[in-house]
C-alpha positions as CSV (number, residue, x, y, z in Angstrom):
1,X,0.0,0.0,0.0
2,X,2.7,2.5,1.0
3,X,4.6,1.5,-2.5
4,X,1.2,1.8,-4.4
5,X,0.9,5.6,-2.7
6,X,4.9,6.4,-3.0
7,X,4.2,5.8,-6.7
8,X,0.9,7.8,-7.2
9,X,2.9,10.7,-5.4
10,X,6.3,10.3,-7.9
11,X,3.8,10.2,-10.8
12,X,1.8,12.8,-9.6
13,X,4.5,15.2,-9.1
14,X,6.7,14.2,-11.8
15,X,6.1,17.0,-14.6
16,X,5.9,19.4,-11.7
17,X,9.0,18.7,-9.5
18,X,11.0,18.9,-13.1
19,X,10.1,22.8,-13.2
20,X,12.3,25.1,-10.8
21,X,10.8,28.0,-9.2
22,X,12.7,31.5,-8.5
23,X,13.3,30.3,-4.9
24,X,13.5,26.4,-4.5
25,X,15.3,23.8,-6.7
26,X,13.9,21.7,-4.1
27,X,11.5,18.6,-6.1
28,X,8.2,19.4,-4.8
29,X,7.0,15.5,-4.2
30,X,9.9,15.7,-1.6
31,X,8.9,18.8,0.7
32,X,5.5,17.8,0.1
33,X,6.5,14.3,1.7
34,X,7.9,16.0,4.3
35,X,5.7,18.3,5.1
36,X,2.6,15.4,5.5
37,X,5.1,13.1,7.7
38,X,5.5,15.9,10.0
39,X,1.8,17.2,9.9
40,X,0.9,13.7,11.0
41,X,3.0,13.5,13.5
42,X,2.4,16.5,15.2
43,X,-0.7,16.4,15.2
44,X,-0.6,13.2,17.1
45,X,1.5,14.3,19.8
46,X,-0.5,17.4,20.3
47,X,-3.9,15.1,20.6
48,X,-2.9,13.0,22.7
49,X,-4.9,12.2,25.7
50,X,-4.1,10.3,29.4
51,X,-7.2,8.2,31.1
52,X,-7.6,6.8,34.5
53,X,-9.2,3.7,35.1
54,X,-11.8,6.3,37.3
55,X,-12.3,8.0,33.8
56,X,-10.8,10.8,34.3
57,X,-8.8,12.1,31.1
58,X,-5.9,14.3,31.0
59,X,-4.2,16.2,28.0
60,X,-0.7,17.7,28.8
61,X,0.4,20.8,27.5
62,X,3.6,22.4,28.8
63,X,3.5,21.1,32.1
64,X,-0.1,21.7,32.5
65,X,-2.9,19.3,32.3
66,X,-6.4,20.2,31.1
67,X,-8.2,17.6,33.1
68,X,-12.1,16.0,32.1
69,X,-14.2,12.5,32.0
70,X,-14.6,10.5,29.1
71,X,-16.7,9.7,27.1
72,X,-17.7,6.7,28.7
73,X,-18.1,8.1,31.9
74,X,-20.1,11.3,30.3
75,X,-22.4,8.6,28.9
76,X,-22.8,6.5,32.3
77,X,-23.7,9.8,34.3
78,X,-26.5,10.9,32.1
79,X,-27.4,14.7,31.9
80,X,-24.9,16.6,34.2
81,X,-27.0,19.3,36.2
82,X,-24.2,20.3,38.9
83,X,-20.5,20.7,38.5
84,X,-18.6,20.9,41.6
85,X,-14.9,21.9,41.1
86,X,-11.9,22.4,42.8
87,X,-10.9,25.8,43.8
88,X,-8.3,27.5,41.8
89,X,-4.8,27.3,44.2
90,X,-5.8,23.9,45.4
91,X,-3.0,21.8,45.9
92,X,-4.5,17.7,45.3
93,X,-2.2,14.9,45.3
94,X,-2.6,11.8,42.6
95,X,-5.7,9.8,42.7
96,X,-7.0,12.1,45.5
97,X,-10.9,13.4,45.6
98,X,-11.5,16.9,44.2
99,X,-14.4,17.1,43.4
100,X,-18.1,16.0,41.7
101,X,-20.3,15.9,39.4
102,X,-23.8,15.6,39.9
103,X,-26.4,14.4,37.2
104,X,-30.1,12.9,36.9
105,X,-29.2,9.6,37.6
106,X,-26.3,9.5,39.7
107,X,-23.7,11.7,41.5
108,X,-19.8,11.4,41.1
109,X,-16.5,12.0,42.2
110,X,-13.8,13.3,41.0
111,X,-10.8,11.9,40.8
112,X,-7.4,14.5,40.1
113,X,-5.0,12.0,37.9
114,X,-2.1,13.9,39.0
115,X,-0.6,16.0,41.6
116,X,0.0,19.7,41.2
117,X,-1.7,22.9,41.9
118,X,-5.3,24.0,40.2
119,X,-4.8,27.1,38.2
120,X,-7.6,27.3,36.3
121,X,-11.5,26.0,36.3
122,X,-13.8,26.0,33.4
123,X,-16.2,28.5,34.4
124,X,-18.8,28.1,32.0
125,X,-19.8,24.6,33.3
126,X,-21.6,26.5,36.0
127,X,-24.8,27.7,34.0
128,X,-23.9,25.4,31.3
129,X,-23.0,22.2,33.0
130,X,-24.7,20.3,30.3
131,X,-21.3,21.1,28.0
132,X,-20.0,17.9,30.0
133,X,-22.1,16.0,27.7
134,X,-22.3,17.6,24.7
135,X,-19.0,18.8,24.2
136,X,-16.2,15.9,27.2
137,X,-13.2,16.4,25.3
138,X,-13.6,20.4,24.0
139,X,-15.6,22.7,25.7
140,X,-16.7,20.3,28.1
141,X,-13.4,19.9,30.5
142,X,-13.3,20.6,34.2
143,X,-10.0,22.1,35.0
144,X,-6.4,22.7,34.5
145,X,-3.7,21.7,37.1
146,X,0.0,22.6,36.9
147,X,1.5,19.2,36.9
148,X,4.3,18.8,40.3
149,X,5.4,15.1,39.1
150,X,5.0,15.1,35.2
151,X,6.3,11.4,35.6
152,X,3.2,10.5,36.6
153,X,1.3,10.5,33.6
154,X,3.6,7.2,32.5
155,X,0.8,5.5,35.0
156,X,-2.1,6.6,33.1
157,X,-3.4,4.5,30.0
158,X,-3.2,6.0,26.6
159,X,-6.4,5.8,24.2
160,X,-5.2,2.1,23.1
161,X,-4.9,1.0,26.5
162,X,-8.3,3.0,27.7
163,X,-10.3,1.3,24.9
164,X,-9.0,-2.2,25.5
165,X,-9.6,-1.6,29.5
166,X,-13.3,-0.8,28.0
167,X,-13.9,-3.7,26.3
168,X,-12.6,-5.7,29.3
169,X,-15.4,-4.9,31.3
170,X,-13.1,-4.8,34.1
171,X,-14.3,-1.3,34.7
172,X,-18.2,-2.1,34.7
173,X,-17.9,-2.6,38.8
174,X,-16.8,1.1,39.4
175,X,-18.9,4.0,39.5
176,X,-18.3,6.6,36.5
């Protein structure tokens, strides 16, 4: 398959790459290579995300993690009518209670996935706590925490792992 596409790309290019520009001599299938490995990439490393077996997700950025639930959990809860979240210069250690969330079938705890400080709360889940559900991995995330042991997130599972620890049903016992 990867043959099959490297050729499509040579002949695609082929007349094109054999023209030279006032600024390149570069052959355009090349940079254009290039360029798509490293998109690819990147974009990968910037999406990734961090779960707990609680389903708490994390996404680090810089030292900071923007922290919410996943999908899964989103979809166990039900509607979310009542976000509680931790205060902004709270200091929680790994795997320690922070906070809840409350919806009409069931209530919730949060779980922090890491230790470090709270420096910032998502605000909008207040009137809109509904976002939770509509919106767990954009505008529907809890907080951010400034990470104190970034080794920690080696713990957590990545997607693969999460997805697999789904399918297991070892979580089923646990409350969202």
């Amino acid at each position: 398959m990867a043959r099959l596409f490297t050729q499509i790309i040579k002949h695609s290019f082929e007349k094109v790459s054999s023209h030279k520009t006032q600024l390149f001599t570069i052959p355009i299938s090349t940079s254009f290579l290039c360029t798509s490995r490293y998109i690819a990439t990147t974009q990968r490393l910037r999406t990734e995300r961090w779960y707990t077996d609680t389903h708490e997700w994390i996404k680090v950025d810089n030292n900071v993690g923007t922290v919410g639930i996943s999908d899964h959990a989103q979809d166990a809860l039900g509607d979310v009518v009542y976000a509680q979240l931790p205060d902004v210069g709270s200091i929680f250690k790994k795997e320690e209670e922070c906070g809840a969330l409350e919806s009409v079938k069931a209530a919730s705890v949060l779980i922090n996935p890491v230790s470090g400080k709270i420096i910032e709360k998502n605000d909008a889940l207040e009137s809109k706590p509904g976002l939770i559900n509509s919106s767990c991995y954009n505008e529907g995330w809890l907080y951010k925490v400034q990470l104190s042991h970034p080794e920690e997130i080696k713990a957590l599972m990545d997607e693969k792992a999460y997805e697999l620890f789904l399918k297991s049903g070892s979580h089923e016992s646990e409350n969202p």
